[in-house]
N, C-alpha and C positions, 0 to 999 in steps of 0.2 A: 621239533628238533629231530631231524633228518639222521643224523649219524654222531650219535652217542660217545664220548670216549671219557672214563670216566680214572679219579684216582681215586683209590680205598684209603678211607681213614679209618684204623682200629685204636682203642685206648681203653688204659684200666687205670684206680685211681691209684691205686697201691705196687708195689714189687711184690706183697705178699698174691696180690691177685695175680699177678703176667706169670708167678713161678708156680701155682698153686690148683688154681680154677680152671683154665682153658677159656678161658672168656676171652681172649686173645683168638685160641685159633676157631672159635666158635663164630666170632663175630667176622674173621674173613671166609669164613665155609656161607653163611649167610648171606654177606655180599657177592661173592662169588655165582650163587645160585641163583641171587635175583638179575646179577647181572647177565648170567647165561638165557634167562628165561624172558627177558625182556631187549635182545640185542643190545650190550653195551660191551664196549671193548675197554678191558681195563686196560691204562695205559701204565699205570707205578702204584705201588704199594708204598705208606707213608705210617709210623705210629709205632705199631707193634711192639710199645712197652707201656711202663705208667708214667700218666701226667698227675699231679699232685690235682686234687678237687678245690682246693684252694685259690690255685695263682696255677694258670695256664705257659706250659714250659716251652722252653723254645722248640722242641720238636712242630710244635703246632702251630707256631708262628712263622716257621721254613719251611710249612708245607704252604699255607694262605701264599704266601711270599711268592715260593715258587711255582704252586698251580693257578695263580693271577698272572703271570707270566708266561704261563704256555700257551701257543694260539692250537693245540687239539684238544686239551682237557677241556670238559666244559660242563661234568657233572663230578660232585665230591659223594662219595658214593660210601654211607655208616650205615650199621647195623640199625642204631635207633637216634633219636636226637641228641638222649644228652649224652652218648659217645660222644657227640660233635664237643660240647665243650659245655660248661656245668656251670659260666655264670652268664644269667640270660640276660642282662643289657647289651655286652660282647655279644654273646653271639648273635642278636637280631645285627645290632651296626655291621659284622660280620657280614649275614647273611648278606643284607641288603648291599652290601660293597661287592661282591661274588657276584651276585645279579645284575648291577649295572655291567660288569664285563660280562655277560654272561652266561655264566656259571653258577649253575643250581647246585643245592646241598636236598640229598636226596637222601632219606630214609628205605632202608630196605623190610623195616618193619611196620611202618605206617606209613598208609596211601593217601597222598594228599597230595592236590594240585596247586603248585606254588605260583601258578600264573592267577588265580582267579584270587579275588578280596578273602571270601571265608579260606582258602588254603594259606594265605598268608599270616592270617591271622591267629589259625591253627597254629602254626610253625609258632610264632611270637606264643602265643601262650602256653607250650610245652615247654618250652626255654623259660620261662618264670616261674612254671612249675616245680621243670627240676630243679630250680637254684631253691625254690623254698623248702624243696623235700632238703637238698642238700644242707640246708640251714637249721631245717630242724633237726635231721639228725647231729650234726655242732652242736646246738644245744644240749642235746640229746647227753654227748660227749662228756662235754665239758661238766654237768650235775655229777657222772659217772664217777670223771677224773678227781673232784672234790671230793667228794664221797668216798673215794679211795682215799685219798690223804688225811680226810678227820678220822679214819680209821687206822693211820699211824703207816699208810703203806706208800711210798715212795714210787709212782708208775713210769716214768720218765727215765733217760739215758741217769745213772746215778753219779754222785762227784766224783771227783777226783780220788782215789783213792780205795774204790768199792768196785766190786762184782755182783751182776743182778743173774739172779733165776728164778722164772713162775712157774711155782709148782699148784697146779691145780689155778685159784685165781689170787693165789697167795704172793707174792714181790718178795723176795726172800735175798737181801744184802748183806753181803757178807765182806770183811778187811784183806785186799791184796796184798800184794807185796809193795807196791806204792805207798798202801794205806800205812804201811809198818816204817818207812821213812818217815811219811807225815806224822805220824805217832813221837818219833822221833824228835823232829824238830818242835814239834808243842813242847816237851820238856824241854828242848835246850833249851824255848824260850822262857818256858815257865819259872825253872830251877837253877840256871846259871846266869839268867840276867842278860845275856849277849844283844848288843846293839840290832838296829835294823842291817846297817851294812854289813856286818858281821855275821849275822843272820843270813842275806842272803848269800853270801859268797861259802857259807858251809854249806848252803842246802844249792847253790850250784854246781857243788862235786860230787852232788847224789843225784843229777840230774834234775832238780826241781828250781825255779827260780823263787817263786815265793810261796807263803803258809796261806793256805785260804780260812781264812775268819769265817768258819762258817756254824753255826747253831748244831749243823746237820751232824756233823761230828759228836758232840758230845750227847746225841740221840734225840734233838729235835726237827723238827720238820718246819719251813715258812716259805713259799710259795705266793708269787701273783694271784694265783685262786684262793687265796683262802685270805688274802689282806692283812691283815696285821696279827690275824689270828695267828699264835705258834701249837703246835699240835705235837705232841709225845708222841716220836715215832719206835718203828718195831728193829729197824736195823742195825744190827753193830755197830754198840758204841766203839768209837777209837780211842775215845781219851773220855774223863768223868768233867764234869759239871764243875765242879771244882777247880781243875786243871783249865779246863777255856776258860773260866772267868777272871782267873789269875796272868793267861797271855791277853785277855783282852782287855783287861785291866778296871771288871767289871768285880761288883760288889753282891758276892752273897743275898742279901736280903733283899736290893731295889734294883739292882743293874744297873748301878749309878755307875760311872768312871772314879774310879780311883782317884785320890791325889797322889799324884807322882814329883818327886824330886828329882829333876834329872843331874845324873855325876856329871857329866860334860855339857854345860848350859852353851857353851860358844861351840858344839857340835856342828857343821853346817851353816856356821859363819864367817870361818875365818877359813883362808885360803893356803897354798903352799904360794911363795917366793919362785917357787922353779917354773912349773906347769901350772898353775892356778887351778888346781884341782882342791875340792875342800879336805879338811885336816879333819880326823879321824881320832879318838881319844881312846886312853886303853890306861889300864893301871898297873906298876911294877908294884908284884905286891910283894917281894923281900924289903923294897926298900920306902913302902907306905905311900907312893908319891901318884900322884896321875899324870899324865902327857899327854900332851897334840902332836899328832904328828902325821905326813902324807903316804896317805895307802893305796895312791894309783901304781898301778903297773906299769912298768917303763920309766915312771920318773927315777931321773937320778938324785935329786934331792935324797940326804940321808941324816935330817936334821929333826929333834925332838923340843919340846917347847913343855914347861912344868907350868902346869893347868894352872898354879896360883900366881905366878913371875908373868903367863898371857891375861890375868885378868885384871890384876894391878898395872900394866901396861895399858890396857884397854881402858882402864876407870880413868887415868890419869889424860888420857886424849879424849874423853867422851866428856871430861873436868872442864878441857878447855876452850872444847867448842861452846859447854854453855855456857861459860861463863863471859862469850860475849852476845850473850842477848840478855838483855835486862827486861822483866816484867816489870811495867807500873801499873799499880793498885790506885784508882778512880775511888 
């Protein structure tokens, strides 16, 4: 290959690395040097931030894209391999798709001749190197990640409702100002009894649309890694044990569901006359009575219906549908 032209691919797997380390401008001072010292003319600079180690980003797939498209580029020119890209089945099909047009992927830190059998194969075997190193340390990870959590520490973005800071390698959650609405709404639901839709449409005027049911609040922790296991965790209770079991309608002793009676049984079965919107129940309590009645917005309907005159209407139609079908007893 007569006249070299090549594009630099830099990568890092993190933002904490490209803000952090210099591994970024290290690895084009690198390439820069070999290609000065071995006649290659860079033609475009590509990367220059992070790709996740995981699942390879689009940056990396519009560089392949577009330097398989250029008729000068004809060497992709990294620091090391697994810059090139961190999972090695990809990157061999990769590799070997660059070469049919070709265009070599060229290390600036390891010498290797990609035209002969052993250089190829090289190449292939450092690419399943790094994806096993990368694998291991996942591994690595994840016992980490668990480990933290059977120890009651939360390492992840936290819920809704919470602030994190690690002090030292401590996870230290504490209740926002979110957290003190949600705080909120567990009692209205706990102590006043208020419906679902009722429910939400108060905690849509505090900005929130619904209550998140979650263990985490009343200071447990459960997690994909840890399976069914719940583990006592260390952060800011919002509400006690008590109080969620009471909105989730869960029992003290087994975490059984409650039996519940509900006041408006024909809640979300019967409709409004106007807009066919469902009817909504509420109780006039000067005057002891319950009502249905429609709670969309906009409807003009302004009609009430006494919960016990809608169910005796109902039994009497629901009378006379059965009664024409007759069971016979064989």
């Amino acid at each position: 290959m007569e006249h070299k032209v090549a594009a630099v691919w830099t990568r890092v797997s993190t933002g904490k690395q490209a803000d952090n380390n210099g591994s970024l401008e290290s690895q084009k001072r690198i390439c820069d040097e070999y290609a000065a010292s071995k006649g290659i003319r860079i033609k475009e600079y590509f990367g220059d931030t992070n790709e996740s180690a995981q699942t390879e980003g689009k940056l990396y797939h519009n560089m392949i894209e577009k330097v398989a498209k250029d008729k000068e580029i004809n060497v992709i020119l990294v620091a090391s391999y697994d810059r090139f890209i961190r999972t090695g089945p990809e990157g061999i099909m990769t590799k070997a798709y660059l070469k049919a047009k070709g265009i070599y992927v060229v290390s600036a830190t390891q010498a290797i001749d990609p035209d002969s059998a052993a250089g190829t194969f090289m190449e292939n075997m450092i690419f399943l190197f790094n994806q096993f190193g990368n694998s291991l340390r996942r591994d690595k990870a994840v016992v980490s990640m668990t480990d933290c959590q059977r120890k009651g520490n939360w390492y992840s973005k936290p819920p809704l409702g919470y602030d994190k800071v690690k002090i030292d390698k401590d996870h230290i959650l504490t209740v926002n100002e979110t957290g003190k609405i949600l705080r909120d709404a567990f009692i209205w639901k706990a102590t006043e009894g208020i419906g679902d839709i009722e429910k939400v449409q108060r905690l849509k005027g505090l900005g929130l649309s619904k209550i998140l049911h979650n263990p985490f609040y009343c200071g447990y922790i459960q997690h994909s890694l840890l399976g069914d296991e719940v583990i006592k965790g260390n952060q800011e209770i919002l509400i006690d044990e008590a109080m969620f079991n009471k909105v989730n309608g869960i029992s003290n002793a087994g975490y059984e569901h409650k039996e519940i009676t509900e006041p408006f049984p024909l809640k979300r079965h019967i409709i409004c006359s106007d807009c066919g919107g469902y009817l909504t129940g509420y109780t006039v309590k000067a005057r002891g009575r319950d009502y249905y009645k429609c709670n969309k917005k906009g409807c003009k309907g302004n009609h009430s219906i006494v919960q016990r005159n809608c169910i005796r209407s109902i039994s009497i139609v629901l009378r006379k549908v059965f009664e024409k079908y007759k069971v016979k007893v064989k």
